[in-house]
N, C-alpha and C positions, 0 to 999 in steps of 0.2 A: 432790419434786425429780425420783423419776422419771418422774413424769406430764408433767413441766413437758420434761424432755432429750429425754423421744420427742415432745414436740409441736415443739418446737425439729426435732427430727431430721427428721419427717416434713415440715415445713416446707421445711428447708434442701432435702431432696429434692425438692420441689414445684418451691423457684427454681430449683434444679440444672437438673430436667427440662426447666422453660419453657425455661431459658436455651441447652440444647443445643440445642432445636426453633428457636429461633429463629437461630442460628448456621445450621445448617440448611438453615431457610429462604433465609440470605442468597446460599447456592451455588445455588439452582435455578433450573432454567429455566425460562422466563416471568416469572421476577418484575420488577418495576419500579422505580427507584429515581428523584428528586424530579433537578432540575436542580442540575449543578455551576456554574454561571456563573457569572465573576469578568470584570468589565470592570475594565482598567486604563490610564491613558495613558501610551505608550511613553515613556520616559524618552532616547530618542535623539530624536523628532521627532513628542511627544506626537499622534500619532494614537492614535484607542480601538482596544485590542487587547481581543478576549474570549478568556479561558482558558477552553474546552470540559467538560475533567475534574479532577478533585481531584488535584495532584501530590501526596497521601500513599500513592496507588497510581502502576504504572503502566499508563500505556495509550499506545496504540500503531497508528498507523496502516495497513494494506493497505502489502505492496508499491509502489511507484507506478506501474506499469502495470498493476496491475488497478483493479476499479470499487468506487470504495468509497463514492460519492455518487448518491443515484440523479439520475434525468436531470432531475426536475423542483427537484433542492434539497432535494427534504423530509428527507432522511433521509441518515445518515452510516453507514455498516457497518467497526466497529472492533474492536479487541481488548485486554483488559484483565482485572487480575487482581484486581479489586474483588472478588470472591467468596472468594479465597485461591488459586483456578487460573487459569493464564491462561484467556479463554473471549471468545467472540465476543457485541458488544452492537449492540443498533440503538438511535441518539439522533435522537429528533426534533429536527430543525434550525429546527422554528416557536418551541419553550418551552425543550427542551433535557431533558428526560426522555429518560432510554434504559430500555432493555429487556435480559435475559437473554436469548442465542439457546441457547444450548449448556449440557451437562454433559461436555465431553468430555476424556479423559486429553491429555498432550503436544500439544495444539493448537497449529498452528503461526500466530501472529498474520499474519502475511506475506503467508499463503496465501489470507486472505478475499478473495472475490472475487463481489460480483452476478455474476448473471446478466444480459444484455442487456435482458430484461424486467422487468427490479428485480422480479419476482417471490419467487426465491428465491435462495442462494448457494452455492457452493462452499467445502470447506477442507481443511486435510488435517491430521490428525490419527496421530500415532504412525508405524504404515506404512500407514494407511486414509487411503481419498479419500470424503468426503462431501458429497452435496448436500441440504439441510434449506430446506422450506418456509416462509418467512417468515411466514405466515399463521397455516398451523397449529402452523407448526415441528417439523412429522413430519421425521423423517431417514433418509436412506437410504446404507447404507454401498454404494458404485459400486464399489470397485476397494481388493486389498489388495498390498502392492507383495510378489511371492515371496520367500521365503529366500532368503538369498547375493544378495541385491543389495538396497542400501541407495539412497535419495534423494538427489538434486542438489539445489539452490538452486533456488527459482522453483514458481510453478504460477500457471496463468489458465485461464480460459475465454473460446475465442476469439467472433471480434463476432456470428458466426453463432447462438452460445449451444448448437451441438451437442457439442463434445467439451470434456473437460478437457486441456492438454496440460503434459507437465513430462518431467521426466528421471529415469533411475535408471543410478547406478554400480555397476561390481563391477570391482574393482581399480583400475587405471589409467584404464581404460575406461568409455564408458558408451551409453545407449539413450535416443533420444527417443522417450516414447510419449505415446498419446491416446486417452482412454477414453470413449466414449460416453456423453452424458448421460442417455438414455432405455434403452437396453440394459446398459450398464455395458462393454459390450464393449470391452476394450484390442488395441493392435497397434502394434506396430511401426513408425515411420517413418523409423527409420538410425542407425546405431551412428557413434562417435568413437573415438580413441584417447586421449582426455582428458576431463573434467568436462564434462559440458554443464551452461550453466547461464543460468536465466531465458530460459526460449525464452518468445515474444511472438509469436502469429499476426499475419498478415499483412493488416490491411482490404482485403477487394474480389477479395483474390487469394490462392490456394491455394497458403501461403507459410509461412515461419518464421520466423522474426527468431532468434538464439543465440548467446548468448557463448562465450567461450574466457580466460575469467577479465575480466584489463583489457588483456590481448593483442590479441584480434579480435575481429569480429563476422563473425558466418557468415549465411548465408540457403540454404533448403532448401523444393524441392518436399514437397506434402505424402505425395505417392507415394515419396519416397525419395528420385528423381534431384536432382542439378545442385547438387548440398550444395559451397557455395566460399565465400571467404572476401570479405568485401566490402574493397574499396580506401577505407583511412580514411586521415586525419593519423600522421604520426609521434609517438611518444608513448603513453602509459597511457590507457585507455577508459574511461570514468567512466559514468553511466548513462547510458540508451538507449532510445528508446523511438518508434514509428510515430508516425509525424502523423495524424492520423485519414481523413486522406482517402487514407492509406495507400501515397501517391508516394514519399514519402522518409522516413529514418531520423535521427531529430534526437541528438547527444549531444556528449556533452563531451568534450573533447580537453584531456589533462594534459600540456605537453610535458615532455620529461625534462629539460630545464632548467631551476630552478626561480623564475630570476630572468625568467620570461617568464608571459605572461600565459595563466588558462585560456581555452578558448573554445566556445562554442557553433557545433559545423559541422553538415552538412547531407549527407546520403551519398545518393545518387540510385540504387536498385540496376538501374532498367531502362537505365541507361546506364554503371554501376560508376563514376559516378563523383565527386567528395567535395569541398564548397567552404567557406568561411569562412562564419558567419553574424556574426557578433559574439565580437569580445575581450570581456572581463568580468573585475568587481573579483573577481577567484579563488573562481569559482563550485562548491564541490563536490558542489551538488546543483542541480537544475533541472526545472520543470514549464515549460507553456507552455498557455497557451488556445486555444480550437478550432480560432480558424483559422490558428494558430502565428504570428499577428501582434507578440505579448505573451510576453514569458518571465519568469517567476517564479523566481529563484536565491538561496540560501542561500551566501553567504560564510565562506571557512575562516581569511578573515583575523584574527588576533587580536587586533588592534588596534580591528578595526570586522566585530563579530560581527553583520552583518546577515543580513534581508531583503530584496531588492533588485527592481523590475520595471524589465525591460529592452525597451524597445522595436525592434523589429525594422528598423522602416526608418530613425529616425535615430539608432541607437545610442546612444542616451541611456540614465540609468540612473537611478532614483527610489527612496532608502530609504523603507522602510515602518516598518523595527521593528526593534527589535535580535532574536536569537535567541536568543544566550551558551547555547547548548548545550555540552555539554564535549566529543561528539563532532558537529560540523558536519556530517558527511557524513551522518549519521542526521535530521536536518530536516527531508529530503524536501519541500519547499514543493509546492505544486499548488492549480490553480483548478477551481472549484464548473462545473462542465458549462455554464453560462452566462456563464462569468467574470467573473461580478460579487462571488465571494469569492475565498479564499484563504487554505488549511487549510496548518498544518504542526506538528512536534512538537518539543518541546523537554525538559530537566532542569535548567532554569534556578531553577525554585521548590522543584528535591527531585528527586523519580522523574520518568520519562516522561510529559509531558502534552501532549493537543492542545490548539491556538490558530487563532484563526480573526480574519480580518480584511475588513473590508468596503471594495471598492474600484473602484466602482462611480464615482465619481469621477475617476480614472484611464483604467479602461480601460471599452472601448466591449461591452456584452451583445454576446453572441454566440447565434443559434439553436438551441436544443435540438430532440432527438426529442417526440414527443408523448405518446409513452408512460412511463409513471412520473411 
C-alpha cells in the first residue's frame, strides 16, 4: 500500500508538473494557436458574417486611427487575453492562425499600432512605450513616461513611421509629446490646460489632429505654434479621424438634440472651414475607405442594432449585419486598406470578439501601397 501511494504520488506530481508547463506555455510569446473561424448568416439580411475570435475570451481591436491591418490584407494586429493577460497577437487573414506578440504587464490593447512599413509595431504598456519587431519579436522599451505625470487617452505613429506621439497629464493639465522611433528621444510639442486626448498626425503636413474630450478638435504645428481650435458643428464630437490624403478631418457630429439625426461632416482646416457630408441612421461609430468615397457606421439604434455602408454621393445607406453589441460605440467598424472587407467587434456571443465581412460586392477596390 505504501509502494502503491508514492507511485500514485509521484505520478500525481508528474500530471501536476506537465500540466503547469503547459499553462505556461499558453502565455508565451511566439506561440501559435489553430484558427477561431465561425461563418454565420446574419439573421438581419443573411449575408456570411465570419467571427474572427473565440468570444469565450476577449479580444479587441487597435484604436481606429491606428494601423491595425497591414497594407496588403495579410494580416490583422490585435489584442486579446487568450493567454490570461491582455497581450498583443498577429492573425493571418489567408487561414486565420494568429500568433503571440508580447509577454507584457498592463498592455494597453488600444494602443497597437504598425508601423508604416508593417515591419514592426508600436504599444504602450504600463508607463513604457515599446516598439517590438514582428519578425524576430525582439523589443525595445523607447520611452518611460516620468513620475508625477500620468497618460492621456490615444497613442500612433505617425505616416512618416518616425515618432510615436501621445499625451501625458499632471493635474488638470497636460503635454503633447513624441518620442523618436530610432533614438527613443521624447520632446515636447505644447502643453494644454485640459486632457489632451488621441492626438492623430497629420498626412503630408507637419500637423496634429487633438481633442478636447467631445468638446473640440484642435490642430497644432509640430514646432509648437498656431495650436487653435478647429470650427466644427454644434453639438458633441464623436470620433475623428484624417482622410488619408490628409485635406480634411472626417467625424461625427452628435447634435444636442436628440431627436435629430447624427451626421458625418467634413472640417477643412486650410480654410477652417466645416460642411455636411451625410445625415445617418444614428451612427456612433464610423470608418470610411481610402478614397472617403464609402462610410462604414455602426448604429446605436436599439431597435436596429446595425452595420451600415453609406455611400457618399447618393446618400444611400445599405445594411450588412446586425452588431447587437451592448455598448454600440465600442464596434468601431473599419475597412481592409483595399476596401474590399470590413472589420468590427462585438459582445454579442459573450466577451469581446472580432467579425469580419466581405464586401467586395458593394463597394469598388481601392489602391494600396506596395509595401506589405
Amino acid at each position: 500500500m505504501a509502494g502503491s501511494a508514492q507511485r500514485i504520488s509521484r505520478r500525481s506530481l508528474l500530471v501536476s508538473g506537465l500540466a503547469a508547463t503547459r499553462l505556461l506555455a499558453v502565455g508565451a510569446k511566439g506561440n501559435a494557436f489553430p484558427s477561431d473561424w465561425r461563418k454565420y448568416p446574419d439573421p438581419a439580411t443573411e449575408l456570411e458574417v465570419l467571427r474572427l475570435t473565440d468570444p469565450e475570451h476577449s479580444s479587441t481591436l487597435p484604436a481606429y486611427y491606428n494601423r491595425a491591418i497591414a497594407r496588403n490584407s495579410g494580416f490583422l494586429l490585435f489584442s486579446s487575453d487568450r493567454s490570461g493577460s491582455t497581450q498583443a497577437f498577429r492573425m493571418d487573414l489567408k487561414a486565420g492562425a494568429t500568433r503571440q506578440l508580447t509577454e507584457a504587464e498592463n498592455l494597453d490593447g488600444s494602443s497597437l499600432t504598425l508601423t508604416p512599413d508593417n515591419r514592426s509595431f508600436c504599444y504602450l504598456a504600463g508607463r513604457s512605450l515599446y516598439l517590438i519587431n514582428l519578425s524576430t519579436l525582439r523589443e525595445r522599451e523607447l520611452y518611460q513616461i516620468p513620475e508625477g505625470w500620468e497618460r492621456c487617452s490615444g497613442m500612433t505613429v505617425g505616416p512618416d513611421g518616425t515618432h510615436a506621439t501621445f499625451a501625458e497629464r499632471q493635474g488638470e493639465g497636460s503635454r503633447l509629446r513624441m518620442v523618436s522611433l530610432v533614438q527613443g528621444l521624447a520632446r515636447t510639442v505644447m502643453e494644454a490646460p485640459f486632457a489632451i486626448a488621441d492626438p492623430i498626425p497629420r498626412p503630408m503636413r507637419a500637423q496634429v489632429l487633438y481633442r478636447q474630450g467631445d468638446e473640440a478638435l484642435w490642430l497644432v504645428n509640430l514646432d509648437g505654434k498656431q495650436s487653435h481650435p478647429l470650427k466644427v458643428a454644434e453639438g458633441r464630437i464623436g470620433p475623428a479621424n484624417w482622410a488619408p490624403d490628409g485635406k480634411t478631418v472626417l467625424y461625427l457630429n452628435f447634435p444636442e438634440d436628440p431627436k435629430q439625426l447624427n451626421a458625418v461632416r467634413e472640417q477643412t482646416p486650410d480654410t477652417n472651414t466645416d460642411r455636411l457630408v451625410a445625415k445617418t441612421s444614428q451612427f456612433v461609430h464610423f470608418g470610411f475607405n481610402r478614397d472617403t468615397t464609402v462610410f462604414v457606421g455602426a448604429s446605436r439604434n436599439t431597435a436596429s442594432p446595425h452595420i451600415l455602408i453609406l455611400l457618399r454621393l447618393t446618400h444611400r445607406e445599405f445594411t450588412l449585419c446586425e452588431h447587437k453589441a451592448s455598448h454600440p460605440e465600442t464596434v468601431a467598424p473599419m475597412f481592409s486598406p483595399d476596401s474590399q472587407r470590413i472589420y468590427f467587434q462585438s459582445d454579442r456571443h459573450g466577451k469581446p470578439a472580432i467579425y469580419c465581412m466581405h464586401v467586395e460586392k458593394l463597394v469598388e477596390k481601392t489602391e494600396t501601397d506596395s509595401v506589405g
